[in-house]
N, CA, C and O of each residue as an XYZ file, in Angstrom:
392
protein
N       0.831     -1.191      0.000
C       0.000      0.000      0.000
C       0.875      1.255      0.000
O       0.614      2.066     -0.889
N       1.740      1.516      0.733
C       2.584      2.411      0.510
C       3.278      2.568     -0.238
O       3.656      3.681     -0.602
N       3.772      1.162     -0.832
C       4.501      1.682     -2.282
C       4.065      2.211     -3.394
O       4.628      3.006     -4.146
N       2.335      1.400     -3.500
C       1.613      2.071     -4.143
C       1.315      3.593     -4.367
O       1.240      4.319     -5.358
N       1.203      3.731     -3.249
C       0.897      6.011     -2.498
C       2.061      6.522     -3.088
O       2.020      7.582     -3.713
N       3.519      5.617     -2.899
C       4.635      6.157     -3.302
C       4.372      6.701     -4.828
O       4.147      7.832     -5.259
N       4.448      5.918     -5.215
C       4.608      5.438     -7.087
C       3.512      6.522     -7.315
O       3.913      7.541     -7.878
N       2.046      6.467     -6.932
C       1.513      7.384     -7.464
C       1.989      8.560     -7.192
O       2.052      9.204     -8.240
N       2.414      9.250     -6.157
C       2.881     10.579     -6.012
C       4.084     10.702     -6.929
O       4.456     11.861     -7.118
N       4.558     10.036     -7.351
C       5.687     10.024     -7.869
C       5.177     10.058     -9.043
O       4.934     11.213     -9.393
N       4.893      9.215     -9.855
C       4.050     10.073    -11.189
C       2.999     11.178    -11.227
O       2.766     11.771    -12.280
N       2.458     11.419    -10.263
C       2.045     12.836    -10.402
C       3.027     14.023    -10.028
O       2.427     15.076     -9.810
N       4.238     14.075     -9.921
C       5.548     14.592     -9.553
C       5.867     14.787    -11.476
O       5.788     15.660    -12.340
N       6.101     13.910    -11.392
C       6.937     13.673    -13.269
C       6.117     14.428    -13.731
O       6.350     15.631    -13.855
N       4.806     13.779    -14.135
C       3.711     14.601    -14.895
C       3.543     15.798    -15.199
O       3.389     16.358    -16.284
N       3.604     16.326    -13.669
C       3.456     17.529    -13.998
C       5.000     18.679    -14.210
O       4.750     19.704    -14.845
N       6.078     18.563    -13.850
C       7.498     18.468    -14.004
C       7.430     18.409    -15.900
O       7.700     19.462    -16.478
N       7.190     17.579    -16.469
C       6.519     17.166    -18.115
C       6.108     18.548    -18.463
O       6.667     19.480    -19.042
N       4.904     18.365    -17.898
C       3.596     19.907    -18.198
C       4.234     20.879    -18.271
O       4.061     21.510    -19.313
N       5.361     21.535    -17.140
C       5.790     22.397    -16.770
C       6.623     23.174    -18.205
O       6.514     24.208    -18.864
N       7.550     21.844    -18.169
C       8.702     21.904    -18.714
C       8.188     22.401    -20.320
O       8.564     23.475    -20.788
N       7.161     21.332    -21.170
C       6.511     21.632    -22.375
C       5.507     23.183    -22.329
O       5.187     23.765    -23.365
N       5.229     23.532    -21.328
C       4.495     25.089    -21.218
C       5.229     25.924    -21.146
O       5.105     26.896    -21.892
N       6.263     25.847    -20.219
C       7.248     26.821    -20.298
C       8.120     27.030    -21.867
O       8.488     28.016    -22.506
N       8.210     25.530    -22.069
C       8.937     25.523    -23.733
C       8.344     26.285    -24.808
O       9.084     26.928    -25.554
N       6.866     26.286    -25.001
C       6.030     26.499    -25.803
C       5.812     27.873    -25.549
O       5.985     28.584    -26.539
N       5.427     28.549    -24.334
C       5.105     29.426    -24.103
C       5.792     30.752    -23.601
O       5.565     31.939    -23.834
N       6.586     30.191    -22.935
C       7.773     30.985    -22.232
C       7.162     31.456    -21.915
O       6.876     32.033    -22.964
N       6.439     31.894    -21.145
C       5.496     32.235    -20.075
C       5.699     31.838    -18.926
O       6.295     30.774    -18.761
N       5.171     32.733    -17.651
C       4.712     31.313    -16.501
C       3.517     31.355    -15.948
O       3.204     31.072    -14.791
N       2.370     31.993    -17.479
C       1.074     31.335    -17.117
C      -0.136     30.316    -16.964
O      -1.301     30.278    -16.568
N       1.199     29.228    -17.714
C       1.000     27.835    -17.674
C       1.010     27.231    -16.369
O       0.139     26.555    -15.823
N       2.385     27.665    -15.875
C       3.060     27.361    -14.400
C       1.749     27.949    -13.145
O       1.386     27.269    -12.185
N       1.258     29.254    -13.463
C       0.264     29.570    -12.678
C      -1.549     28.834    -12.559
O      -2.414     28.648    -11.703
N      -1.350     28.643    -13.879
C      -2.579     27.620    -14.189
C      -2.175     26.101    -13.544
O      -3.006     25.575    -12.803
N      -1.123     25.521    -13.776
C      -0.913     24.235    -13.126
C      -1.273     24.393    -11.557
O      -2.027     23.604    -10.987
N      -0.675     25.462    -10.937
C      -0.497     25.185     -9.716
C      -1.862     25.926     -8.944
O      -2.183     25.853     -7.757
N      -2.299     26.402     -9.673
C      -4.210     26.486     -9.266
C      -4.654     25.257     -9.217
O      -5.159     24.855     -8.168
N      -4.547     24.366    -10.415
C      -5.440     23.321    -10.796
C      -4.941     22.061     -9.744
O      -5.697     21.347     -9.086
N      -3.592     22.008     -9.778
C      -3.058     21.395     -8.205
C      -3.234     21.481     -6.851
O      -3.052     20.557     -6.057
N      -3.709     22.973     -6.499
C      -4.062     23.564     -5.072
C      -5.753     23.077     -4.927
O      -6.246     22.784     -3.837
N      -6.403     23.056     -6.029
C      -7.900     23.288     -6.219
C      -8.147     21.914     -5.466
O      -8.730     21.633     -4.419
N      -7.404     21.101     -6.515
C      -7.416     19.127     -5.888
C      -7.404     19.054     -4.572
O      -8.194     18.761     -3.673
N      -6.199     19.430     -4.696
C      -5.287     19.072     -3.122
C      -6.695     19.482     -1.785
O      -7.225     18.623     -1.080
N      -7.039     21.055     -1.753
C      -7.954     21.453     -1.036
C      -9.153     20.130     -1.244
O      -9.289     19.260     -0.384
N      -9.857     20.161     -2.358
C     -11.133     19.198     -2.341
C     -11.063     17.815     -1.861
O     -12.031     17.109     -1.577
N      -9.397     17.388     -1.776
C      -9.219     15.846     -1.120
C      -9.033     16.086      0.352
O      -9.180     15.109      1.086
N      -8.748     17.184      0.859
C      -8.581     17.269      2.144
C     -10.099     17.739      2.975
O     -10.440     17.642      4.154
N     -10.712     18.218      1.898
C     -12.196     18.655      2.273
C     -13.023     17.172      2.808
O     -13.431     16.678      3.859
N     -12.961     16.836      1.297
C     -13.859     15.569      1.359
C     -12.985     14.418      0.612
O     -13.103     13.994     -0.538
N     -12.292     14.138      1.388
C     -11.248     12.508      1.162
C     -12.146     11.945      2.122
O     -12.849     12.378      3.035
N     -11.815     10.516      1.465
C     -12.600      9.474      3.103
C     -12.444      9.280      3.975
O     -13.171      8.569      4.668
N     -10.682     10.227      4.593
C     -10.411     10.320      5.903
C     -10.531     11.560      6.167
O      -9.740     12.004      7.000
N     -11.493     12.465      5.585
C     -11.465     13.307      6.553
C     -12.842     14.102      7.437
O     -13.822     13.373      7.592
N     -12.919     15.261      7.895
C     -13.688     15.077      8.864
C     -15.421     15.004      8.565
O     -16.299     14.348      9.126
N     -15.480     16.122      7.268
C     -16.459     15.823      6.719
C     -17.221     14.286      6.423
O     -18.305     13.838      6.797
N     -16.401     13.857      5.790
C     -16.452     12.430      5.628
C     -17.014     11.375      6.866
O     -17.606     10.327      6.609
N     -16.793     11.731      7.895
C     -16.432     11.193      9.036
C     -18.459     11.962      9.667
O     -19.375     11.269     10.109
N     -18.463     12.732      9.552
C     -20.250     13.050      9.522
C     -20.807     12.834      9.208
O     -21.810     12.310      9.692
N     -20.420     13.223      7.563
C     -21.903     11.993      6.744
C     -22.314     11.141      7.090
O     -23.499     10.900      7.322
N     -21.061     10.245      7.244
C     -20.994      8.688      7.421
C     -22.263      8.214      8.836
O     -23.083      7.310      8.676
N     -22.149      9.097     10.222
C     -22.351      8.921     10.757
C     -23.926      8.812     10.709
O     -24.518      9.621      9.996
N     -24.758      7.725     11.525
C     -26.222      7.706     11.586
C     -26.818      7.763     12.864
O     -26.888      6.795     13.622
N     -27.447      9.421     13.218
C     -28.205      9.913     14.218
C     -29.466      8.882     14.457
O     -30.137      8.164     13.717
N     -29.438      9.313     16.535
C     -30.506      8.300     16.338
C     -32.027      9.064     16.163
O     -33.134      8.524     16.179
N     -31.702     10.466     15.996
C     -33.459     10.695     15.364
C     -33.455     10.276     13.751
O     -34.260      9.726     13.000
N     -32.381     10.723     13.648
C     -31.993     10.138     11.911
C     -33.144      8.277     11.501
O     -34.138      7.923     10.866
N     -32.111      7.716     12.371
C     -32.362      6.316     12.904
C     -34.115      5.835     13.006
O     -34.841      4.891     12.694
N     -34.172      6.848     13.498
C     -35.420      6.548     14.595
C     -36.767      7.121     13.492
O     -37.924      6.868     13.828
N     -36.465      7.966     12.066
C     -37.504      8.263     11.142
C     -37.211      7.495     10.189
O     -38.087      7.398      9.330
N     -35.889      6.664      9.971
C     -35.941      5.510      8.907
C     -37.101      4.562      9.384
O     -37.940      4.045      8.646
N     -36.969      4.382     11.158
C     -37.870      2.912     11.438
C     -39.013      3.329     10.958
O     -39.678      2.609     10.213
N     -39.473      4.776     11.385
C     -40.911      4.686     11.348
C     -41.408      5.068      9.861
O     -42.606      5.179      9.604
N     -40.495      5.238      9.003
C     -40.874      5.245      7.455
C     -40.808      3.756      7.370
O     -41.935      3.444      6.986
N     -39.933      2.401      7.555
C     -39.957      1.599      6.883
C     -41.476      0.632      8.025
O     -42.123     -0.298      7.544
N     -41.614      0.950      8.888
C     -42.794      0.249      9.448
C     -44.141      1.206      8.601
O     -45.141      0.639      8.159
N     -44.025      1.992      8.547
C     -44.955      2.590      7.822
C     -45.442      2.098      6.211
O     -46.599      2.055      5.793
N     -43.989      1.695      5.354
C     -44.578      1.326      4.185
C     -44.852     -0.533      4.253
O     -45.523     -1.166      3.439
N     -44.187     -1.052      5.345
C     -44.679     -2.586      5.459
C     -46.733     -2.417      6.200
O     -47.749     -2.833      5.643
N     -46.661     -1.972      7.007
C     -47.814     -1.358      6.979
C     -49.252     -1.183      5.982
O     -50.405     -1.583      6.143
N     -48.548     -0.343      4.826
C     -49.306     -0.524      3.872
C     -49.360     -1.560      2.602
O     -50.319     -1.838      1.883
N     -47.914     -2.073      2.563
C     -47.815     -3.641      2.179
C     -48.965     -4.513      2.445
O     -49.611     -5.052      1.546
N     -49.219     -4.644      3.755
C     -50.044     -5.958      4.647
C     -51.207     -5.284      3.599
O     -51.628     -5.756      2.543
N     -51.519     -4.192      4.180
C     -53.198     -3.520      3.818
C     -53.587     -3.918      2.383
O     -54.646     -4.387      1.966
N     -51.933     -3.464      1.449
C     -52.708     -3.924      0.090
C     -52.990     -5.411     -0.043
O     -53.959     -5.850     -0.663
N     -51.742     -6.438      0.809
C     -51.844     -7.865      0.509
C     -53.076     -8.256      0.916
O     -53.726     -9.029      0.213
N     -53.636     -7.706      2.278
C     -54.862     -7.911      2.446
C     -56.179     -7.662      1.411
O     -56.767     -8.710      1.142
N     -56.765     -6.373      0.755
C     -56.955     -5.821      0.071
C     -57.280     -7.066     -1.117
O     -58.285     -7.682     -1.473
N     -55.911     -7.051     -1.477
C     -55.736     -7.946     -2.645
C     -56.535     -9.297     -2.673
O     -57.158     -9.705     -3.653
N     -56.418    -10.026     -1.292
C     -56.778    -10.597     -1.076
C     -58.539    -11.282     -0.403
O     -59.038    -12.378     -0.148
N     -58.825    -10.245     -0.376
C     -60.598    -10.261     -0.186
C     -60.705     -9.433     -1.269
O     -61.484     -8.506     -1.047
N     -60.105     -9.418     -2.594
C     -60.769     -8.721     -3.469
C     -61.072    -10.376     -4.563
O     -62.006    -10.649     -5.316
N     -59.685    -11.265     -4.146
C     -59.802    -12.186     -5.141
C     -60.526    -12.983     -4.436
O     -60.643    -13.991     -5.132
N     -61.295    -13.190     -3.102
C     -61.941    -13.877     -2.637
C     -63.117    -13.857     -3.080
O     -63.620    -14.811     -3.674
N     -63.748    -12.677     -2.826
C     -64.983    -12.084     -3.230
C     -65.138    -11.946     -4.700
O     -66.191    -11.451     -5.101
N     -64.125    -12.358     -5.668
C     -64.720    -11.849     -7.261
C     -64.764    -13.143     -7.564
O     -64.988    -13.176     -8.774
N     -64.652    -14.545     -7.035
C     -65.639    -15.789     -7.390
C     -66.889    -15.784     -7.392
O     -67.470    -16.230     -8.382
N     -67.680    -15.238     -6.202
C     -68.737    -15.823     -6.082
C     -69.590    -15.076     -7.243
O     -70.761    -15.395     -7.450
């Protein structure tokens, strides 16, 4: 696993080192260089926002017990009306013999 984390940081190192090098070549500019390192900061912020270790993440995840406690009474509520229709259903096909 870590070598893995390695290797990827490490080609996203090159990559963009690549980018740099061909924008600066092309452009001689360094508004390539300023665009990269927006588009790098932008990431970086949104994985630290909402990565799966972090805190946000860590709330969502979590299940309140009023949270909890309006799942039960939605899912007793639609078994509820389950029975009623099975019932329903069932003195309807009773009654359309005779």
């Amino acid at each position: 696993m870590r070598f893995t984390r390695f290797a990827l940081g490490a080609g996203v190192v090159v990559l963009v080192a690549f980018m740099l090098v061909v924008a600066i070549g092309i452009h001689g500019a360094l508004t390539p260089v300023i665009a990269i390192v927006a588009v790098v900061g932008l990431i970086a912020c949104g994985n630290l926002l909402y990565g799966k270790n972090s805190h946000g993440a860590a709330a969502t995840a979590r299940v309140r017990p009023a949270q909890e406690a309006q799942n039960r009474a939605i899912d007793e509520a639609q078994e509820r009306a389950r029975q009623e229709r099975q019932q329903a259903r069932t003195r309807r096909d009773e009654g359309g013999g005779q």
